[in-house]
C-alpha positions as MATLAB code, in Angstrom:
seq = 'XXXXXXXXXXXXXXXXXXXXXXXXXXXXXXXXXXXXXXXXXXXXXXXXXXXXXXXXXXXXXXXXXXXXXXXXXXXXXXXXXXXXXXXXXXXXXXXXXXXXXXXXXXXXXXX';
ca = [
     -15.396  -20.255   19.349;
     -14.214  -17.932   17.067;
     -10.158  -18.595   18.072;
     -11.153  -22.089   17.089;
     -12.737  -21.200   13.545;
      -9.556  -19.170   13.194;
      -7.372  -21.725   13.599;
      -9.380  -23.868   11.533;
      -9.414  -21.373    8.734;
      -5.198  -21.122    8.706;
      -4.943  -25.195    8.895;
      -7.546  -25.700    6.179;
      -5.248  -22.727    3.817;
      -2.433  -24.240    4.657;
      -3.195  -27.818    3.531;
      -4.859  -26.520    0.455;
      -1.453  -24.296   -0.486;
       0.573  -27.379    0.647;
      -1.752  -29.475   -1.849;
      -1.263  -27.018   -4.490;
       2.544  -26.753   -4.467;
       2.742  -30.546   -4.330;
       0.936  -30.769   -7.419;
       2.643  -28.081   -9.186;
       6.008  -29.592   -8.022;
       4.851  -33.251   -9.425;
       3.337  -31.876  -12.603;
       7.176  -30.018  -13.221;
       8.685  -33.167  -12.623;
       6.497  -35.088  -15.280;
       7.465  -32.660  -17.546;
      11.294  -32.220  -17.127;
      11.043  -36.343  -17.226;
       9.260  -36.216  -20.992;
      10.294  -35.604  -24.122;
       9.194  -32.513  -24.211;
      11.505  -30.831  -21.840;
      14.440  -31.245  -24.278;
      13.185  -29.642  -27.571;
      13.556  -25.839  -26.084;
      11.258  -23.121  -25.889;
       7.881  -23.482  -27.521;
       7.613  -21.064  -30.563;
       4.878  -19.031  -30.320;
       4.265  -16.938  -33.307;
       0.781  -15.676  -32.609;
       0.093  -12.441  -30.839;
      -1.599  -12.356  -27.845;
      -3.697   -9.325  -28.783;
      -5.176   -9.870  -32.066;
      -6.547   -6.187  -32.685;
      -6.313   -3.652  -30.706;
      -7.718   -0.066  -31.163;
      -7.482    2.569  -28.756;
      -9.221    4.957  -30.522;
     -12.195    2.875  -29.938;
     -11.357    2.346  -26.014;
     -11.306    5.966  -25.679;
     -15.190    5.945  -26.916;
     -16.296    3.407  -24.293;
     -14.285    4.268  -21.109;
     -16.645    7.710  -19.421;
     -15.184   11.057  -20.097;
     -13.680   12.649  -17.061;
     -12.990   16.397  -16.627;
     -10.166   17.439  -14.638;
      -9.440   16.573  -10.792;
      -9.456   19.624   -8.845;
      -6.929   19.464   -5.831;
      -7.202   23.138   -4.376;
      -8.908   21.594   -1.544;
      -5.964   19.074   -0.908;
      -3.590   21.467   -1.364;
      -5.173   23.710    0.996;
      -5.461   21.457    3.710;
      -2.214   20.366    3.329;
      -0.496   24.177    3.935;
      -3.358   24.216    6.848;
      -1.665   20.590    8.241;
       1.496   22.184    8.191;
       1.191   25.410    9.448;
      -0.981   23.634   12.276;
       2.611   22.273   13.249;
       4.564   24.311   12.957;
       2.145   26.701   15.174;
       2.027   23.231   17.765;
       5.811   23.141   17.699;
       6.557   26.771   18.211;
       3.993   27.010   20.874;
       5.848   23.834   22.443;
       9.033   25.449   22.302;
       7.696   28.888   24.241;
       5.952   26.783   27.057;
       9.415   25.877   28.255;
      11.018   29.067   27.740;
      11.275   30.823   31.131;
       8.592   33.413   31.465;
      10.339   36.745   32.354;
       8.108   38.082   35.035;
       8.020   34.688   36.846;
      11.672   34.418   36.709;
      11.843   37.924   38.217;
       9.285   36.249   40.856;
      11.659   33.527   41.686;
       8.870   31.048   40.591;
       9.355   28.323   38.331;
       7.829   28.454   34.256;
       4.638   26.488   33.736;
       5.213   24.048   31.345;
       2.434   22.455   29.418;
       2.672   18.875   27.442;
];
């Protein structure tokens, strides 16, 4: 049931993106046709932000104090000395162990 709602679901977008574009593409066409299309680029001589005031913004957004990142830091060092302790311990598991080489036996080796 739910493959089929799926399906359903990507059909019905589809169709309604296909719709979209087709009207987008028709209502470009009706306007490269007019007499519009031919007279340039509109002027447009008013702003889009009338007023602006940012002294005013800073009033209404919530003062914040300062983001403390000592703890990411710290676990970040801790992350990476956690590797490089994995990949040095790694590296010693297939080193050959002295006393079992002097044993004839062959070095453990852990994964």
């Amino acid at each position: 049931m739910f493959v089929l709602k799926a399906i359903a679901a990507v059909c019905l977008g589809f169709a309604l993106f296909s719709a979209l574009q087709a009207v987008g593409v028709h209502a470009l066409q009706e306007y490269i046709k007019s007499v519009n299309a031919n007279a340039g680029l509109p002027v447009m001589n008013t702003p889009v932000v009338t007023s602006f005031d940012a002294d005013a913004l800073k009033k209404i957004l919530p003062k914040c104090g300062p983001i403390d990142t000592t703890e990411g830091q710290r676990l970040a060092v801790e992350g990476a000395a956690r590797r490089i302790d994995l990949q040095i311990r790694n590296t010693q598991s297939y080193m050959p162990c002295r006393a079992a080489s002097a044993c004839g036996e062959r070095p453990k080796r852990h994964h």
